[in-house]
matplotlib code that plots the C-alpha trace (Angstrom):
import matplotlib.pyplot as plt

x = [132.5, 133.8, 134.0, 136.8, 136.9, 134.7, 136.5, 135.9, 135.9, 138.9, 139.4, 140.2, 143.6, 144.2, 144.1, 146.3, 148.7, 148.4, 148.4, 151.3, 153.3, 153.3, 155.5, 158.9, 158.1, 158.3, 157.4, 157.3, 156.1, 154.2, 150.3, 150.5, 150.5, 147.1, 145.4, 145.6, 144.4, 141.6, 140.8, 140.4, 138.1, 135.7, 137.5, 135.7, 137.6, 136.1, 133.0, 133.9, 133.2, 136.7, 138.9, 142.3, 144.9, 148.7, 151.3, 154.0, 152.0, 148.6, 146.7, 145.0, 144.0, 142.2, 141.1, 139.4, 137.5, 136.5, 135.0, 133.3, 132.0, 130.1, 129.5, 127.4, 125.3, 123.9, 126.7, 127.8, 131.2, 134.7, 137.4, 141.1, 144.3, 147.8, 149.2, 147.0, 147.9, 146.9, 144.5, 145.2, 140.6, 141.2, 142.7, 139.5, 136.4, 132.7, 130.3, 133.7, 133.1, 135.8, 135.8, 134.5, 137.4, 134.9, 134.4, 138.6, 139.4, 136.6, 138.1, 141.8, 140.6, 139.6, 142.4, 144.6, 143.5, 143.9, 148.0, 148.3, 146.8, 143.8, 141.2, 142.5, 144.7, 148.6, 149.7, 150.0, 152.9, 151.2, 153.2, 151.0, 149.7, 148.6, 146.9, 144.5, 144.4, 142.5, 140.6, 139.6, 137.9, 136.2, 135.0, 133.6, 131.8, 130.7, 129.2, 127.8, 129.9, 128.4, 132.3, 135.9, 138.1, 141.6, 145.2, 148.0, 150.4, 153.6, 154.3, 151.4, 152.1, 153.0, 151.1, 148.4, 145.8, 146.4, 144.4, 141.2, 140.4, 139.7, 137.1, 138.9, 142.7, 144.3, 147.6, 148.4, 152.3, 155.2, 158.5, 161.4, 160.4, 161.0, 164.0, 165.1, 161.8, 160.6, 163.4, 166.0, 164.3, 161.1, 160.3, 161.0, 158.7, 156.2, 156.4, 155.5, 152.6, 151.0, 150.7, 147.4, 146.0, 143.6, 142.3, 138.7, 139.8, 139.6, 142.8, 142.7, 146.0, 147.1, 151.4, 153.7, 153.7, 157.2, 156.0, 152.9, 154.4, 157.5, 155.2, 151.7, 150.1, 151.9, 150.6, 146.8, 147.3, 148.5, 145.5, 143.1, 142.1, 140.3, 142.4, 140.7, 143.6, 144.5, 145.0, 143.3, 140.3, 139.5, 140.3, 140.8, 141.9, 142.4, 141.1, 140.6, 136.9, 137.5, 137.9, 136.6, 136.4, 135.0, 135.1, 133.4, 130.1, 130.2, 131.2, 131.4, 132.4, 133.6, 134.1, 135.5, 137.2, 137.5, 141.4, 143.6, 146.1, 145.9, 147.7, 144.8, 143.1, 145.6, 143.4, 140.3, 139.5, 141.3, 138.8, 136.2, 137.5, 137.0, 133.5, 133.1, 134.6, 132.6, 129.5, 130.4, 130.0, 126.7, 127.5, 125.5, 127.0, 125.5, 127.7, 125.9, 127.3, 130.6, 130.6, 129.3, 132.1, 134.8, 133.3, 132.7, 136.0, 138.3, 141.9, 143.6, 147.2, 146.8, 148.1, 145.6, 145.3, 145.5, 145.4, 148.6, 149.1, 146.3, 146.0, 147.5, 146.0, 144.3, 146.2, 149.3, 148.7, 150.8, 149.6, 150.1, 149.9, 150.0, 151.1, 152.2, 154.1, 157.0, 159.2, 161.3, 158.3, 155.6, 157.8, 158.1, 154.5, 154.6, 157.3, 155.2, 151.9, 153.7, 153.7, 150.0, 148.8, 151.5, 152.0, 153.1, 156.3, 158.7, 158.1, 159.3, 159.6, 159.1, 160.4, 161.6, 161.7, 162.2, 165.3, 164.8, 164.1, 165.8, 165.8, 167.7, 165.7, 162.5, 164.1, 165.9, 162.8, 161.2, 164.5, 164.6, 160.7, 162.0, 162.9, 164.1, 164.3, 163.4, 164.8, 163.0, 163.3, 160.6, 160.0, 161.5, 163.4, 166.9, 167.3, 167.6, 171.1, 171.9, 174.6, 172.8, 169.9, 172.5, 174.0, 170.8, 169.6, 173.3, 172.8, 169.6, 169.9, 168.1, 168.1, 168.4, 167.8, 167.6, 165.1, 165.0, 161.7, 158.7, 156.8, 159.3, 160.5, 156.2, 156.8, 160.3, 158.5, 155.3, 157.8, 160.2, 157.1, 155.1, 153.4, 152.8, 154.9, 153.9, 154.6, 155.0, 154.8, 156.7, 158.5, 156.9, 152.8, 154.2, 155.7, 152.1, 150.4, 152.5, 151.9, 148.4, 147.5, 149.1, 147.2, 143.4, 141.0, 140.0, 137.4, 134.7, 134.0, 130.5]
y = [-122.3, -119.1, -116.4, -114.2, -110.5, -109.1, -108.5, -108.0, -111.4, -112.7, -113.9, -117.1, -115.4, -113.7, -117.6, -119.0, -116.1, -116.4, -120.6, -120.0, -117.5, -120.3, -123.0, -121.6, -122.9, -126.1, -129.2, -129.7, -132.4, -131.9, -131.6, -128.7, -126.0, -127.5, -128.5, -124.7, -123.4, -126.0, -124.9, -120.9, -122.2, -124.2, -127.8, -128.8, -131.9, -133.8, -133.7, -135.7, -139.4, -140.0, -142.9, -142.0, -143.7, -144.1, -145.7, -145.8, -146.2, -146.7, -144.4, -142.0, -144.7, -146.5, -143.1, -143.0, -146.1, -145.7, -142.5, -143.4, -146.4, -143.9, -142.0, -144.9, -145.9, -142.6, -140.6, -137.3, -137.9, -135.4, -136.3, -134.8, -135.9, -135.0, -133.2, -132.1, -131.9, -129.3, -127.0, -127.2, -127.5, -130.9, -131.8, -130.9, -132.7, -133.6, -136.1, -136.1, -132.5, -130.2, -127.6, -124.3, -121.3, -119.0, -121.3, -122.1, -118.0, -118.2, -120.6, -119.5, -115.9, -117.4, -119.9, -116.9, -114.7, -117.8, -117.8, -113.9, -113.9, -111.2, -113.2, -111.7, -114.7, -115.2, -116.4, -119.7, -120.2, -123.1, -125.1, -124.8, -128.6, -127.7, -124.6, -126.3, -129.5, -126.9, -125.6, -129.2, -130.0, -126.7, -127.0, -130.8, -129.8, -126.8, -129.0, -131.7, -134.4, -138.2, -139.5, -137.6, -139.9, -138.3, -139.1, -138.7, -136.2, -137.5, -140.3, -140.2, -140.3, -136.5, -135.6, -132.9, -135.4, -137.1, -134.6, -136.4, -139.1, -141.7, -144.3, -146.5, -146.4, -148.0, -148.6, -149.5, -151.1, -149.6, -149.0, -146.5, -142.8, -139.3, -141.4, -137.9, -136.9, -141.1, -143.0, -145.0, -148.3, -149.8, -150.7, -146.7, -145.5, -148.0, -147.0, -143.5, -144.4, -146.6, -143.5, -143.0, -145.5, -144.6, -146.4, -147.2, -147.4, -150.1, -151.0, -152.3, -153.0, -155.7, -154.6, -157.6, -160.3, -159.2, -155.6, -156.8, -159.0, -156.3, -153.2, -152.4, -155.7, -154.7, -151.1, -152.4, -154.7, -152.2, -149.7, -152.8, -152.0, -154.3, -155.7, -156.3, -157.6, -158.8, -162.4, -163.7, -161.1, -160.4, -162.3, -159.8, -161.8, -159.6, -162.5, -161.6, -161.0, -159.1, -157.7, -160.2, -159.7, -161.5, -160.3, -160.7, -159.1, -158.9, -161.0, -159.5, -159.7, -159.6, -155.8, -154.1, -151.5, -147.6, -147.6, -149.5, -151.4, -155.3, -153.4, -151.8, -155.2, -154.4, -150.8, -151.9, -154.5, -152.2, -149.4, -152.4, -153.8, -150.3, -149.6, -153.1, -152.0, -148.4, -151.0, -151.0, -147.5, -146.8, -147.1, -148.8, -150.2, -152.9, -155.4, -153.3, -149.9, -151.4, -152.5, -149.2, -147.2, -149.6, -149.2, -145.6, -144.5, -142.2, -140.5, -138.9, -139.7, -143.2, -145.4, -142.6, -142.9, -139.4, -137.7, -136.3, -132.9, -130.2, -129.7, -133.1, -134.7, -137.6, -140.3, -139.2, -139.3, -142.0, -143.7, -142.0, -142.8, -140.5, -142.4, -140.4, -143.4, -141.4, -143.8, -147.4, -149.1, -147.4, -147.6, -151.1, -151.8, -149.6, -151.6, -155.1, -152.8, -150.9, -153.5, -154.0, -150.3, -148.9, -152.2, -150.0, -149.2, -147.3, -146.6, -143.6, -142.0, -138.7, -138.2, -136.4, -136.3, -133.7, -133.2, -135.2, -138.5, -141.4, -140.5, -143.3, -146.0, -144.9, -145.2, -148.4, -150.8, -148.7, -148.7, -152.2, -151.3, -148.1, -147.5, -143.5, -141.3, -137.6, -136.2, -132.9, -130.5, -129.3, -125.7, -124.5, -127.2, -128.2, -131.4, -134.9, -136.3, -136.7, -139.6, -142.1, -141.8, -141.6, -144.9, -146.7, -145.6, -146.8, -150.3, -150.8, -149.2, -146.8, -143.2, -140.5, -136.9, -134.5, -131.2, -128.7, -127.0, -129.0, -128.1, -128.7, -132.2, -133.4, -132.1, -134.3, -137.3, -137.9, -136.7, -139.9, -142.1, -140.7, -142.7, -145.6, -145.8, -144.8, -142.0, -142.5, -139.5, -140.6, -140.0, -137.2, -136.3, -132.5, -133.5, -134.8, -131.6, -129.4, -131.5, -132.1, -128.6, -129.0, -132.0, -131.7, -132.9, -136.4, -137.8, -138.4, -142.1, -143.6]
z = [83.7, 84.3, 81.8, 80.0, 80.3, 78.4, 74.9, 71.1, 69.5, 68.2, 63.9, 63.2, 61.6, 65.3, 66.9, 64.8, 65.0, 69.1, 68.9, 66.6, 69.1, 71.9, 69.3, 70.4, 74.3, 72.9, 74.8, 78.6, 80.4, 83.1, 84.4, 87.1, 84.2, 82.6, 86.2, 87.2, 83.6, 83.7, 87.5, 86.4, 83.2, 85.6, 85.8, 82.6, 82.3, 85.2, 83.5, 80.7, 80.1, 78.6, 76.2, 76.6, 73.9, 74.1, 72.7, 69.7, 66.5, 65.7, 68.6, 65.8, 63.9, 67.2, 67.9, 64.7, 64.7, 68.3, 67.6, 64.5, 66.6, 69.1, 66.4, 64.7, 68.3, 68.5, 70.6, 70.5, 70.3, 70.9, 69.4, 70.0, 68.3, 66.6, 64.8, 62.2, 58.4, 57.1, 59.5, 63.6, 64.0, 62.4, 65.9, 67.9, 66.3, 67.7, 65.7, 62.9, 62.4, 63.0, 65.4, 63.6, 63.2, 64.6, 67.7, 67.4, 68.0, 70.8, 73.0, 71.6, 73.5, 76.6, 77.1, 76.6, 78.7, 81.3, 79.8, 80.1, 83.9, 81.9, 84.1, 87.4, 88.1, 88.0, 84.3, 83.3, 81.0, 78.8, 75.6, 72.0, 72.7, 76.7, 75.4, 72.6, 75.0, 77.4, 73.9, 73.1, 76.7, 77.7, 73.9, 74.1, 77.4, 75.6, 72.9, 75.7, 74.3, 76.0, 75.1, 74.5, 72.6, 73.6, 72.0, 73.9, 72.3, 73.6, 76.5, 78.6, 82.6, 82.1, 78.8, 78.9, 78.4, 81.7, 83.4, 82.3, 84.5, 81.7, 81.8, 79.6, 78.7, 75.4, 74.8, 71.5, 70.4, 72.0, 70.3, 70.4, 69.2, 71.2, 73.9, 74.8, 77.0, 77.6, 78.1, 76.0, 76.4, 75.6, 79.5, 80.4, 77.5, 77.4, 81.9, 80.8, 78.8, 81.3, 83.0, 81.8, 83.2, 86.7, 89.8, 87.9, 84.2, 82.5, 80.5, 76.7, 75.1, 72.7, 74.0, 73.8, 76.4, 77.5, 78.3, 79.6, 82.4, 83.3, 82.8, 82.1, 83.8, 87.3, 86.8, 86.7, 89.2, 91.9, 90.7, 90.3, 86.8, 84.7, 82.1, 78.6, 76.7, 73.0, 72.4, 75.4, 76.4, 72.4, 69.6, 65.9, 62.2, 59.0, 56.2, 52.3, 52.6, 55.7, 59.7, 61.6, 65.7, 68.8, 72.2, 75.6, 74.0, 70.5, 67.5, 64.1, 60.8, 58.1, 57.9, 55.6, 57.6, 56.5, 56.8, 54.5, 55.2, 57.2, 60.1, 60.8, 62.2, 65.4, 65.8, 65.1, 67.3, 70.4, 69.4, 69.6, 72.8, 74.1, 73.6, 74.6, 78.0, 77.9, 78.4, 82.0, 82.6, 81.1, 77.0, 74.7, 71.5, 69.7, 67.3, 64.3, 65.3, 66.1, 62.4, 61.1, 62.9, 61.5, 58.0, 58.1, 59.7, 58.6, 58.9, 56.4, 55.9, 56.8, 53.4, 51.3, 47.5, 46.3, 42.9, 42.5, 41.1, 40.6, 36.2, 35.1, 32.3, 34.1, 32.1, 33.2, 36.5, 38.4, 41.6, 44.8, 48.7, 51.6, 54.4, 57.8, 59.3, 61.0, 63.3, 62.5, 63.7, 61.7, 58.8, 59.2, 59.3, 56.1, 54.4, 55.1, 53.0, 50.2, 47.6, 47.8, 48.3, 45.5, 43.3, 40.5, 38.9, 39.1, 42.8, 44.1, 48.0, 48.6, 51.8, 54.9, 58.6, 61.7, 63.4, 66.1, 64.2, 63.4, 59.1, 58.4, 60.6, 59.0, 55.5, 56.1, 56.0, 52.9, 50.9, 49.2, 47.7, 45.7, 42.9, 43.4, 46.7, 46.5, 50.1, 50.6, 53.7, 55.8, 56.8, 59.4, 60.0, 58.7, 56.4, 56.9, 57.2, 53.8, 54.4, 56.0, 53.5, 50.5, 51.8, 51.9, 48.5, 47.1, 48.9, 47.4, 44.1, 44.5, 41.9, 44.5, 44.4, 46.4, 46.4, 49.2, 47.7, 48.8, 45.5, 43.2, 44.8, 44.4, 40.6, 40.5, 41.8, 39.9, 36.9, 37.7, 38.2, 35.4, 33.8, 34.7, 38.0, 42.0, 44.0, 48.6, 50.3, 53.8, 56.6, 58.9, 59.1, 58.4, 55.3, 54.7, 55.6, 53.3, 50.3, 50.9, 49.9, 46.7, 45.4, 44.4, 47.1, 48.1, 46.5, 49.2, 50.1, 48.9]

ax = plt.figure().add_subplot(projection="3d")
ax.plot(x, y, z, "-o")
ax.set_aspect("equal")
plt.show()
């Protein structure tokens, strides 16, 4: 790999200030910009052993278990996903440790003197997520990673990730969510997102039968992919005592996975049916690391019981979950777990959503489960339609207020649902990541 000119080394608080001057380019599809940065660092990428995951909902959570699995069998695992919470090194991780600021500023340098043409080339005008998807793979061939478990940041034919040649490609449920860059229908976004799949890869995805037949199966057949598929290559139940899974390799169970919620099952056993499929090109995972990984897994903002506010009394607190579900179709899957992961009363949402979501889809399926709505606003964005949401909260019943101020709608929530009652914290993983540094920290798993 090529080096950088020779320079004093960068903070940690220069990085973020560079990483956070490339936001207003936005997002453009498109792999030419990444292949040439890549090319002037040394083509890392085509040295990695990769897992690339797409889809609508659900690919960080694979992700997770799938790395934790590798994790568990000995491997030295790289893990790269989106968006963070609250710190952008929890997107780049190796062995479920994240990337070090130190290391961050290091490869933040390089990559921009790559951006800024400083290495003697021309510049190469790359988006915040193409620069630290560059980050990510010179850093995991940096550490010597055996695997890179890779998320898809958006679509996938075009997404910055598709310049890895993956050895396995997931592709978890498809449903509407960013129409104005995929497509308006499910056949045209779930088209993009087979996109990752490569002549050589072996595809894993439990997408429905419809989609299958009119999409993603006719994509593998024409590349003559190996199809590992849900429901007829690998079998997955969720029972009461457990995840239970049996594929072409393994059986195992019961489990009790590291991610609440039954949806989870669905995620599990594709991050299973993946390492089953990494068997073929030179992976070892036995059915006891496959269980580890599931059990040991982690992913913050996934249906996470929090405490609420830093300095309450403890027996005022009310319940809380953080959950980062952030489209109809997560939202959904939300609505069918709220009652058992926030059984008490009153319940009460505190939510909002980006500018280019649909706020009232995401709300609609939550809306008969609540008791009150706090509608909040995110920085730097401008608030949620407030007529949409004030129409579902009047259908249902529901107490509604509204609080601009992140802080002070947290306060207004646990104060409604104090003490006795639950707060959700919904609609957008940014929401998530501004009111995560307000509550005290998780309490680490046994």
């Amino acid at each position: 790999m090529t080096n950088a000119l020779p320079e004093a080394a960068w903070t940690a608080d220069q990085a973020h200030a560079w990483l956070a001057s490339l936001a207003p380019r936005g997002i453009q599809l498109g792999l030419d910009r990444v292949e040439t940065a890549l090319a002037r660092l040394g083509s890392p990428h085509l040295e990695l052993p990769a897992v690339t995951i797409a889809g609508t909902n659900g690919k960080g959570s694979t992700a997770a278990f799938l790395a934790s699995i590798g994790h568990a069998a000995g491997y030295r695992v790289g893990l790269y996903t989106s968006p963070h919470l609250v710190s952008v090194t929890e997107r780049i991780r190796v062995g479920g440790t994240p990337i070090l600021p130190v290391e961050l500023a290091s490869w933040a340098r390089r990559v921009r003197d790559v951006i800024e043409g400083r290495d003697g080339g021309e510049p190469v005008p790359l988006t915040y997520f193409e620069a630290l998807t560059v980050m990510a793979l010179g850093y995991f061939v940096e550490r010597e990673v055996d695997l890179a478990v890779l998320e898809v940041g958006m679509g996938g034919r075009l997404d910055a990730t598709a310049v890895v040649p993956p050895k396995v490609a997931v592709i978890t449920p498809i449903g509407l969510d960013h129409q104005a860059f995929l497509g308006d229908t499910l056949e045209a976004i779930c088209a993009e997102k087979a996109g990752i799949l490569r002549e050589g890869a072996t595809l894993v995805t439990n997408v429905d039968r419809r989609l299958f037949r009119s999409v993603v199966g006719p994509r593998a057949f024409d590349l003559r992919a190996p199809i590992r598929r849900a429901g007829v290559d690998f079998q997955y139940r969720w029972l009461h005592e457990g995840f239970r899974y049996r594929g072409w390799l393994h059986r195992l169970g019961p489990v009790r996975l590291g991610l609440a919620g039954r949806f989870q099952a669905q995620n599990a056993a594709l991050a299973c049916a993946a390492a089953e499929s990494l068997q073929a090109h030179g992976f070892r995972f036995r059915a006891a690391h496959m269980a580890e990984g599931l059990h040991r897994a982690r992913h913050p903002g996934r249906l996470e019981r929090r405490e609420p506010l830093r300095g309450m009394p403890k027996g005022d607190w009310p319940a809380m979950v953080l959950d980062g579900s952030h489209n109809p179709m997560g939202a959904a899957v939300l609505a069918r777990e709220l009652v058992r992961a926030l059984p008490e009363r009153p319940r009460v949402l505190l939510f909002s959503a980006r500018h280019d979501k649909d706020a009232a889809g995401i709300l609609a399926p939550l809306a008969r489960h609540l008791d009150a709505l706090v509608v909040t606003t995110l920085t730097d964005q401008p608030p949620p339609p407030l007529g949409p949401l004030a129409a579902l909260a009047r259908r249902h019943g529901v107490h509604l207020e509204i609080e601009p101020h992140i802080p002070s709608a947290l306060r207004e929530s646990v104060r409604l649902a104090t003490p006795s009652g639950g707060v959700l914290v919904a609609g957008s993983l940014y929401l998530l990541g501004e009111v995560m540094p307000l509550l005290p920290p998780p309490e680490r798993p046994a």
